[in-house]
C-alpha positions in Angstrom: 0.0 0.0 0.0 1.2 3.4 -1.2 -0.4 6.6 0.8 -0.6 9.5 -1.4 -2.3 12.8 -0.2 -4.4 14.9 -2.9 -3.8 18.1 -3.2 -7.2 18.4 -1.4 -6.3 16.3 1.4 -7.6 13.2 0.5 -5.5 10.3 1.1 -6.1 7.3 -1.5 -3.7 3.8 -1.8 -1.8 4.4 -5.4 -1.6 0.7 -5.6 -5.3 -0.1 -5.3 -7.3 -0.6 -8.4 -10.1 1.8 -6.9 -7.9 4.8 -7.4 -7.8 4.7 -11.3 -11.4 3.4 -11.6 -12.4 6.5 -13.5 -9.5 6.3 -15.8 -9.7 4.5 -19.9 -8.6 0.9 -19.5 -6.3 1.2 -23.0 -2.7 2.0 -23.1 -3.8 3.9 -26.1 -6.5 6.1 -24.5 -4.5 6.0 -21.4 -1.6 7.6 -23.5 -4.1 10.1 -25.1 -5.1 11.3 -22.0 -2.1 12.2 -20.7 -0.9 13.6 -23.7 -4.4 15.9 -23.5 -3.6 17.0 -20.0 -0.2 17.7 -20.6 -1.2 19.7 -23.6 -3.4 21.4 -21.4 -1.4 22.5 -18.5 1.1 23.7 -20.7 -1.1 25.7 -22.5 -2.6 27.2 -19.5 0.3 28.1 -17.5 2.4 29.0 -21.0 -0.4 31.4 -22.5 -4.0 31.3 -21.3 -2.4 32.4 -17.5 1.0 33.2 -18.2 1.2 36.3 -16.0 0.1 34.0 -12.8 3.0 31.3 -13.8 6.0 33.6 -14.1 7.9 34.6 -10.8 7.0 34.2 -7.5 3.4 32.9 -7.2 3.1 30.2 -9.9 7.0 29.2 -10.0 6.2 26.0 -7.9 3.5 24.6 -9.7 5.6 25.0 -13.0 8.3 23.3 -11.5 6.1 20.2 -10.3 4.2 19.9 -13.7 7.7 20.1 -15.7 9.2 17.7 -13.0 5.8 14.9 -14.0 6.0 15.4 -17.5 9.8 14.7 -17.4 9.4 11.0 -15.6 6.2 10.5 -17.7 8.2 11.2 -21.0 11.4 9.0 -19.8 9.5 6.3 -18.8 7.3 5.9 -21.2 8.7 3.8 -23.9 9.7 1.3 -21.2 6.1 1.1 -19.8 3.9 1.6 -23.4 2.0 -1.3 -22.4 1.6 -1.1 -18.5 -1.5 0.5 -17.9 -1.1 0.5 -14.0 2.3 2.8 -14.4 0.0 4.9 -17.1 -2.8 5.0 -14.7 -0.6 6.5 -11.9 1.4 8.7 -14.1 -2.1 10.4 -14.9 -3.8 10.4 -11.6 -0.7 12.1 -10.4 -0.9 14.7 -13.3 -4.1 15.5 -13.1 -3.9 16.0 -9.5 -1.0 18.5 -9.8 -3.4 20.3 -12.1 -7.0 20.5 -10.8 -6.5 23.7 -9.1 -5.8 25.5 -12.5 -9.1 25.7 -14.0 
């Protein structure tokens, strides 16, 4: 069991099957999905918002989103076809970005 506290405070298990329910159950949706969020959060801290994600105030976010979509790119070729690793990768993601809309 891995512990992993939400950005809202809610503590789920990363290795349970119940955390990702909500997620596509291909490695190919799975890998359009986090190509769509990354495209996203990109786009909304790098020109929708790009006044709140330069200096002080958004500089941590930035940091953690460029620090997820570094592992998720290095590791993806040697996990194409594990959808538990994509699930997590995504989960993670998108939990790092739900406070930007």
């Amino acid at each position: 069991m891995r512990k992993y506290t939400g950005s809202l405070g809610e503590e789920v298990d990363l290795d349970s099957p119940k955390t990702y329910k909500h997620l596509p159950k291909t490695t190919k949706e799975l890998d359009a999905l986090m190509f769509k969020e990354i495209g996203y959060a990109l786009c909304y801290m790098d020109y929708f918002h790009k006044d709140w994600y330069s200096g002080k105030r958004g500089d941590g976010q930035r940091k953690r989103v460029y620090k997820l979509i570094k592992a998720f790119t290095k590791d993806r070729k040697n996990n194409y076809t594990n959808k538990i690793w994509y699930k997590e990768q995504i989960f993670l993601f998108q939990d790092e970005i739900e406070n930007m809309c």
